[in-house]
C-alpha positions as CSV (number, residue, x, y, z in Angstrom):
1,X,-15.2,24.0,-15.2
2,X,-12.3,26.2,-14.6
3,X,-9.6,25.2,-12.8
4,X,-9.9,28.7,-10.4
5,X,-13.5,27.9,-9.9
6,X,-12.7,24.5,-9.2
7,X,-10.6,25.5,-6.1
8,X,-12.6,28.2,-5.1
9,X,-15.6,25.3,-4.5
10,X,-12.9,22.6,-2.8
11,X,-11.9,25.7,-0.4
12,X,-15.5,26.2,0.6
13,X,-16.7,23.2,1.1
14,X,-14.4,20.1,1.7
15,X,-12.9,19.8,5.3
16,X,-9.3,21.2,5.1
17,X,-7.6,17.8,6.0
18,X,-5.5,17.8,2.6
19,X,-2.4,20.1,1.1
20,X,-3.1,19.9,-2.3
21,X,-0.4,20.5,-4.9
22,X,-1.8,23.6,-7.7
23,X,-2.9,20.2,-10.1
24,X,-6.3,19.7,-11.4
25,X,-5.9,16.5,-14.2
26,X,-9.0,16.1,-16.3
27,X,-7.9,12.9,-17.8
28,X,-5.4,9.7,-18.3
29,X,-3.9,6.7,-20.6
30,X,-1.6,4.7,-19.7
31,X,1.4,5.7,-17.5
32,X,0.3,9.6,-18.5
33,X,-2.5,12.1,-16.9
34,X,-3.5,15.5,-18.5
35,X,-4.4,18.5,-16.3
36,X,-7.3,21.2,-17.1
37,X,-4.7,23.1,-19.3
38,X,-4.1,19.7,-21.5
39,X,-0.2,19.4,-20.0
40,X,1.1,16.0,-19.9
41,X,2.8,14.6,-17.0
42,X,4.4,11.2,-16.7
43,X,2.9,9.2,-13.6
44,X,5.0,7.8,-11.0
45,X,2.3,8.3,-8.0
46,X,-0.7,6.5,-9.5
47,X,-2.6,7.3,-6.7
48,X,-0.4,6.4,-4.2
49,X,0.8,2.9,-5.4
50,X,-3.2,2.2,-6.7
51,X,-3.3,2.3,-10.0
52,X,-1.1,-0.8,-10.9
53,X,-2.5,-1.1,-14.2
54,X,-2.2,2.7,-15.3
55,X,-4.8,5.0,-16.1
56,X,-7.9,3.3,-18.7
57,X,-6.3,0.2,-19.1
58,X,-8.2,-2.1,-21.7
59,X,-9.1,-4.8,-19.4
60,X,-10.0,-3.0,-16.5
61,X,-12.0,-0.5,-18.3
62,X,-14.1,-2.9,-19.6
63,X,-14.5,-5.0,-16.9
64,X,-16.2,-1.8,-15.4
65,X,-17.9,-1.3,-18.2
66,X,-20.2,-4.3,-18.7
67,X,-20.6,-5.3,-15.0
68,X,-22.0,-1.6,-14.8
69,X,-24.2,-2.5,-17.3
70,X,-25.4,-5.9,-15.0
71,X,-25.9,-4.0,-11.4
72,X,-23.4,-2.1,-9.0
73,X,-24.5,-3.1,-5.6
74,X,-26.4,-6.0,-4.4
75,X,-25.2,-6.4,-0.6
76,X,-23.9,-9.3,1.3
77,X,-27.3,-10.5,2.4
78,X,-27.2,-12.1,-0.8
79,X,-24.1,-14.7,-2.8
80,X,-22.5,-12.8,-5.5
81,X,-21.0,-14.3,-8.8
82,X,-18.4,-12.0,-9.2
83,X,-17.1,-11.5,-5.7
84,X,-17.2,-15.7,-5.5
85,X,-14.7,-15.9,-8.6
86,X,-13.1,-12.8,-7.9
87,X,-12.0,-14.3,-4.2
88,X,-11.5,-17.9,-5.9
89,X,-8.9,-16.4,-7.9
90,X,-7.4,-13.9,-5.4
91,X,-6.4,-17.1,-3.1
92,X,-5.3,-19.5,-5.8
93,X,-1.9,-20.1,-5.9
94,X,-1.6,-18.5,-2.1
95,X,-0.7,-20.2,1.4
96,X,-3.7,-18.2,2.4
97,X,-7.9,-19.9,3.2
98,X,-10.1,-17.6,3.5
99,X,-11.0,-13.7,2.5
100,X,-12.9,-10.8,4.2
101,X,-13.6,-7.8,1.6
102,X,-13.7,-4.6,2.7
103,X,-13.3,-1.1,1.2
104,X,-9.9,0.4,1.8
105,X,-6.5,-0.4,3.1
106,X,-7.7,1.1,6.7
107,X,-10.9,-1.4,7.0
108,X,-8.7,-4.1,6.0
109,X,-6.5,-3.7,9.2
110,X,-9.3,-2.9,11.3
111,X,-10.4,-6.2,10.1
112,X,-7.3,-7.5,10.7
113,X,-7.1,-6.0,14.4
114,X,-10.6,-7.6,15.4
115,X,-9.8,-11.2,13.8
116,X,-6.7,-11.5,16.2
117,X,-9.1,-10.0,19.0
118,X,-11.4,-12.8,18.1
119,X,-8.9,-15.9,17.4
120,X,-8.0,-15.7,21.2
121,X,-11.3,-15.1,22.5
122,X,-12.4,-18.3,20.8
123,X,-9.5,-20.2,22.3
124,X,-10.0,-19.1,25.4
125,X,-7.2,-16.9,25.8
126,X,-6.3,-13.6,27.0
127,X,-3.6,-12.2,24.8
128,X,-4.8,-8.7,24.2
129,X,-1.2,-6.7,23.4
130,X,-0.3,-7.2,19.8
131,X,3.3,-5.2,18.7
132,X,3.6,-2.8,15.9
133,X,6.1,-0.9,14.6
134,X,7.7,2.3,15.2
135,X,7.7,4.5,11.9
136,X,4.8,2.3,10.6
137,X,1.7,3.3,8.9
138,X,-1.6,1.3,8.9
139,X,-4.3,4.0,8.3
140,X,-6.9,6.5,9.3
141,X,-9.3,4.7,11.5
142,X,-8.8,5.4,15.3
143,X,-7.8,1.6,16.1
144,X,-5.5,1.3,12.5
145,X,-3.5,5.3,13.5
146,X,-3.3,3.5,16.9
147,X,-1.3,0.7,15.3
148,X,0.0,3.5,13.3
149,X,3.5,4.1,14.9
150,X,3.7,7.6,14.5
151,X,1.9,9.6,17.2
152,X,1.4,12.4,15.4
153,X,-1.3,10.2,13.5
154,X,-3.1,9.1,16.6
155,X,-2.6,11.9,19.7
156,X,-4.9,14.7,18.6
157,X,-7.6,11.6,19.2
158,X,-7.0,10.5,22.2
159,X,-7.7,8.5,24.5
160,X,-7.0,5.5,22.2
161,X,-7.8,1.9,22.1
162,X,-5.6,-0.1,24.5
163,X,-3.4,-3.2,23.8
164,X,-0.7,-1.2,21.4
165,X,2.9,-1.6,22.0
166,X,5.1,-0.2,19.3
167,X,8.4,-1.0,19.2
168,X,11.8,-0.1,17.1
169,X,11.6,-1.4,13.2
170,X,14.6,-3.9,12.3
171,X,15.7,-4.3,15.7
172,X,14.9,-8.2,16.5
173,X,16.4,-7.8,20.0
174,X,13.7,-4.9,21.0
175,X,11.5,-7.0,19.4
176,X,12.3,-10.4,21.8
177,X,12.2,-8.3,24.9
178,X,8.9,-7.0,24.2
179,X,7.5,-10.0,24.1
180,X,5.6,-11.5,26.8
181,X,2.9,-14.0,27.9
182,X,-0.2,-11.1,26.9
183,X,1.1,-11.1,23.3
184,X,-0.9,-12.4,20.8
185,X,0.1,-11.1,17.2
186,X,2.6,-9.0,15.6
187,X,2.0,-6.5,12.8
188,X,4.4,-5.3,10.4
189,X,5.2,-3.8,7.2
190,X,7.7,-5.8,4.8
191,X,8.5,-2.1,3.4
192,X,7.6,0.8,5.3
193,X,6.1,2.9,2.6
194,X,4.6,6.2,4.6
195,X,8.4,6.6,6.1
196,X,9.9,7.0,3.4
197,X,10.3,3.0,1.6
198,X,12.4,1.4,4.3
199,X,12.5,-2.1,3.6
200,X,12.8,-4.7,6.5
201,X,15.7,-6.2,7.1
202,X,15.9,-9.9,5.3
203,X,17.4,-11.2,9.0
204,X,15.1,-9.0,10.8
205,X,11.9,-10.4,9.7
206,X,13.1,-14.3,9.4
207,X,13.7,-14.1,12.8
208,X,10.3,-12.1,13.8
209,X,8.7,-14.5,11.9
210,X,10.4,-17.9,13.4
211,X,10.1,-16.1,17.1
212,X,5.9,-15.8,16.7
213,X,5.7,-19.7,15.4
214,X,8.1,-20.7,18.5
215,X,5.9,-18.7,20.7
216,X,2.1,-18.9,18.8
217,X,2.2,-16.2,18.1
218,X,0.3,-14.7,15.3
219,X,2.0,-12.6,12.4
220,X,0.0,-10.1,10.8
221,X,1.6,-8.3,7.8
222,X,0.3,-5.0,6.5
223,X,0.8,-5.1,2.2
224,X,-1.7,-3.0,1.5
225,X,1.2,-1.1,-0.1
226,X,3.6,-3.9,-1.1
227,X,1.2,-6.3,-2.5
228,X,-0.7,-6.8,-5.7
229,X,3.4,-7.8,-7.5
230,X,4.7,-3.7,-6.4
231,X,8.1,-5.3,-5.6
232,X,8.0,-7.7,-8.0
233,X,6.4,-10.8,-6.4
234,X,2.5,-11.0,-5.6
235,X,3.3,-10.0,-2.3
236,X,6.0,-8.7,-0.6
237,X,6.5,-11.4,2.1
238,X,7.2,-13.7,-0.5
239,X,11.0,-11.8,-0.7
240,X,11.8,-13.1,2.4
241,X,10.3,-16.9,2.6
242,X,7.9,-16.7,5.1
243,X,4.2,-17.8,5.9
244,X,2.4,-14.9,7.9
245,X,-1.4,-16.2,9.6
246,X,-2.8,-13.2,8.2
247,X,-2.5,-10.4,5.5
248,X,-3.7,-7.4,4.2
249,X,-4.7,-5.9,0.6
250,X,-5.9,-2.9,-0.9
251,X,-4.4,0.0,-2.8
252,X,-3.8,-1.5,-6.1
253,X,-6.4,-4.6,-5.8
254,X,-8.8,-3.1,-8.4
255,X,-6.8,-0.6,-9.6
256,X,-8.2,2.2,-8.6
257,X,-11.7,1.0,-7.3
258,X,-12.3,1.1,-3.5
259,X,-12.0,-2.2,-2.0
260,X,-9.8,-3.5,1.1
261,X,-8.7,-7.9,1.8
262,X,-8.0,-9.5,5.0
263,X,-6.7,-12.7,4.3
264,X,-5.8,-15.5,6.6
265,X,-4.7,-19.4,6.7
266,X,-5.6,-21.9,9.1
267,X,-7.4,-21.2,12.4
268,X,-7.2,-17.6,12.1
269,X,-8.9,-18.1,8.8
270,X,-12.3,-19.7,11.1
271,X,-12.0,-17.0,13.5
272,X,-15.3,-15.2,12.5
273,X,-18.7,-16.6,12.9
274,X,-21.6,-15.0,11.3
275,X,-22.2,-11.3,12.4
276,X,-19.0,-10.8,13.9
277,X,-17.8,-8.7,11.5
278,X,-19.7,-7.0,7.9
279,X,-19.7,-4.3,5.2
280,X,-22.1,-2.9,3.3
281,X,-20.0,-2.2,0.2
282,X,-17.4,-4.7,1.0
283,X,-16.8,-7.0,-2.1
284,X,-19.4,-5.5,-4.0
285,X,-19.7,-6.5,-7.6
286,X,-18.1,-3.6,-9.1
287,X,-15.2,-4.0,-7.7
288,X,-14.8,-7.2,-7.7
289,X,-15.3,-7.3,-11.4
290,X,-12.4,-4.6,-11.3
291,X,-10.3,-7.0,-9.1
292,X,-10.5,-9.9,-11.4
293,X,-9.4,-7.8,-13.9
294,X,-6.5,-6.7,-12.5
295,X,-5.5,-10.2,-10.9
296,X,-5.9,-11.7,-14.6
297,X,-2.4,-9.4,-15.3
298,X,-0.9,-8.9,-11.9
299,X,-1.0,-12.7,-10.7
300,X,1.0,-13.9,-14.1
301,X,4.5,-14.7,-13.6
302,X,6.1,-13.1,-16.5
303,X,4.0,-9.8,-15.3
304,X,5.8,-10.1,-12.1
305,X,9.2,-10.9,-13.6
306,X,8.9,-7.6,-15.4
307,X,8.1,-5.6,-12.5
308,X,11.2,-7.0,-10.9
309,X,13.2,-6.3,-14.1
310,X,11.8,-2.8,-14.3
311,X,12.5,-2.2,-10.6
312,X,16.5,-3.3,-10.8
313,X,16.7,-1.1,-14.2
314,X,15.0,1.9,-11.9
315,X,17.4,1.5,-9.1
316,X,20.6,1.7,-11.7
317,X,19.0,4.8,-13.3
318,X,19.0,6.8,-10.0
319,X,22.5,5.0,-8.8
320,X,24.2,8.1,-10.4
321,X,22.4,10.6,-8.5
322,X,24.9,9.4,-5.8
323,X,27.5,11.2,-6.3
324,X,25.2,14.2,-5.5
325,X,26.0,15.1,-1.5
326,X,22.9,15.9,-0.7
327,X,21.2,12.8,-2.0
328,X,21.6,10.2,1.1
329,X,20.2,6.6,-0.1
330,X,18.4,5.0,-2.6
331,X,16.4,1.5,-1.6
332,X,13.2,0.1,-2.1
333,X,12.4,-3.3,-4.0
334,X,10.5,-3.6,-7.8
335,X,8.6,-0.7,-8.4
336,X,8.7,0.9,-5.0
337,X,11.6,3.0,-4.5
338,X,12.6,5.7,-2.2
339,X,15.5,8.2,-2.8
340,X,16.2,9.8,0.4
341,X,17.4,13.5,0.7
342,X,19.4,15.9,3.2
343,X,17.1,17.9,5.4
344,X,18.7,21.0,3.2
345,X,16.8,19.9,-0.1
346,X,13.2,19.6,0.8
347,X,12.0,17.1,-1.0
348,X,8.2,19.1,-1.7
349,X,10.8,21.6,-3.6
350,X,11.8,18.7,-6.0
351,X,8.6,17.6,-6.0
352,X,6.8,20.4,-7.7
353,X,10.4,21.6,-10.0
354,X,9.3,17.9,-11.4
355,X,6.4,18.6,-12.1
356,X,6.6,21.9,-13.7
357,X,8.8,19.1,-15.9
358,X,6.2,16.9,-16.4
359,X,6.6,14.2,-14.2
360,X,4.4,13.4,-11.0
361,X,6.6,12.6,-7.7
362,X,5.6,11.8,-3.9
363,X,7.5,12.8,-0.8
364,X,7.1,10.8,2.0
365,X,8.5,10.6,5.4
366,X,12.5,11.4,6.0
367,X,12.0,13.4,2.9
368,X,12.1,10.5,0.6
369,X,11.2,10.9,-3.2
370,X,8.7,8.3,-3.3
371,X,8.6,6.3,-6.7
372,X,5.7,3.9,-6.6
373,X,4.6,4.1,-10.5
374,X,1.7,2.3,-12.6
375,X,3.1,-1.4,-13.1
376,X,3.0,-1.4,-16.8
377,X,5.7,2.0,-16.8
378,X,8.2,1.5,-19.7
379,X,12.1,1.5,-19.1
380,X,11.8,4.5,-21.7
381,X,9.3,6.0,-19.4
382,X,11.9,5.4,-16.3
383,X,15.0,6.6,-18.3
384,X,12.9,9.6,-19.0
385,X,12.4,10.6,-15.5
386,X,16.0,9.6,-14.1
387,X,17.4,11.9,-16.8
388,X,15.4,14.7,-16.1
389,X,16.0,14.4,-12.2
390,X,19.6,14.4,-12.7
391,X,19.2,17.4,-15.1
392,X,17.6,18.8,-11.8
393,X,19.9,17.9,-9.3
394,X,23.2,19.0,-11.3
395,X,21.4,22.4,-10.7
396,X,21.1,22.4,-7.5
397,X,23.4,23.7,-5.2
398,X,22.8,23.3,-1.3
């Protein structure tokens, strides 16, 4: 189909609620996508931090492949082989119990959300506020852009679900006096990715996290971004020691195939009794076949180790852009880094100079390049793209 025709369909009939750039890709390998006119572009989106493995990657691929060939969808009125192993394997080697599947990172906080609701009822207790960040992002659901920290996510729908406090990110003072007797959980990000890839504080979050178990209070952390080894452990927490009650997984989890992960540990790992909470698709055997593919790379050590190799050899290719005035601070951990830019370079101007050059950028909040590549991106690949970007920026005059 023609790439014209193509847009003149999406125009007509899909609900405006995206700004698409002028890309139409036809097909991938590796760390590369081709678009309708067969140009080549090197990847460092995949799909917004999903596709961890890259585009067709052997395993994955035929994962899909032959448990097509068994059956898609089966239901959870029944047990499942591959969602039992795939959820054996997901925990192992985690502080974490128990696993609800879902279908996207959204569902997994709405999860999330009702199994705090429901811990406390079943004790008894009435701790309905739970504290979220300012600047945070938690998804598209009306309870998740509630706990979303950014009203422009969550006003146009009001009114909104009560029992939402957001408070300053890497501020543990705000943090302290927001508690009270009515709080029951905190949810944060370790990075916050839709802000631009500002990382919490190390102090910051030691301290949240030895302020809940002081208070019982239960800490909820949001890695439906930072999980799945993006910075270079399994999940992000893991860079700053501590034990959160529950977590959240998505994104990369199956590399590309819709499926969400609340996991907990101890009693908040109980909480639900049957029919408190379901999905249809949730865990079906598709993806779960995907998922067990993907943890069968992600979850070994010298994978991880590589990531966080990768990640230190990114951050020391984009150090010299520095020097640039209008570049304003590069951070982020492993493979999920964020080069922040002066309000007078808009970063959706780099964006698509970038990929007129063959390589696939995001800008997120506080006009941040976004870099949240495949996992399996080369140091050649990286040195590529760092290069070119400089090339770029010694251009540019602002």
């Amino acid at each position: 189909m023609e790439f014209s025709k193509i847009k003149e369909l999406d125009s007509r009939n899909y609900m405006t609620v995206f700004n698409r750039q002028n890309l139409c890709f036809t097909h991938g390998k590796g760390c590369k996508l081709y678009d309708v006119a067969g140009k080549e572009y090197t990847d460092f989106v995949a799909g917004i931090a999903v596709n961890v493995l890259g585009h067709c990657h052997p395993a994955l691929t035929e994962a899909i492949k032959a448990q097509a060939d068994k059956f898609l969808h089966i239901s959870n009125l029944y047990y499942g082989a591959e969602q039992s192993a795939m959820c054996e394997k997901l925990l192992d080697g985690t502080i974490f119990d128990r696993v609800f599947l879902c279908n996207s990172g959204a569902e997994a906080n709405e999860g999330a959300l009702k199994l705090i609701r429901k811990y406390y009822y079943n004790r008894g207790e009435r701790r309905p506020k739970i504290l979220s960040a300012l600047q945070s992002f938690h998804g598209r659901t009306l309870a998740t852009a509630t706990l979303t920290g950014q009203s422009k996510y969550s006003a146009p729908y009001a009114p909104l679900p009560e029992g939402i406090v957001h408070i300053p990110y890497n501020d543990f003072e705000a943090f302290k006096a927001a508690v009270d007797d009515s709080v029951g959980a905190v949810f944060l990000e370790t990075i916050q990715g839709e802000s631009g890839v500002v990382p919490a504080d190390y102090e910051y979050l030691v301290n949240v996290y030895a302020f809940c178990r002081s208070k019982g209070i239960l800490l909820a952390v949001d890695e439906v971004q930072t999980g799945m080894g993006r910075t270079g452990k399994f999940f992000g927490f893991e860079n700053y020691g501590i034990q959160p009650d529950i977590v959240t997984l998505a994104k990369g989890l199956a590399g590309g195939v819709p499926i969400g992960a609340v996991l907990a540990r101890g009693e908040a790992a109980d909480a639900f009794r049957p029919g408190d909470h379901g999905s249809t698709f949730g865990g079906n055997p598709l993806a779960c076949a995907a998922a067990s593919a993907v943890l069968d790379v992600v979850k070994d050590e010298a994978f991880l180790a590589d990531v966080r190799k990768k990640g230190e050899h990114f951050k020391a290719g984009l150090a010299p852009l520095s020097k640039h005035n209008f570049v304003k601070d590069i951070r982020g951990t492993g493979l999920m880094v964020g080069l922040e830019l002066a309000p007078e370079l808009p970063g959706a101007q780099v964006v698509g100079k970038m990929a007129s050059a063959g390589f696939l950028l995001n800008c997120a909040g506080r006009n941040t390049l976004r870099f949240v590549p495949p996992l399996i991106i080369s140091e050649a690949e990286i040195d590529d793209m760092c290069g070119n970007l400089a090339e770029l920026f010694a251009k540019t005059n602002i």
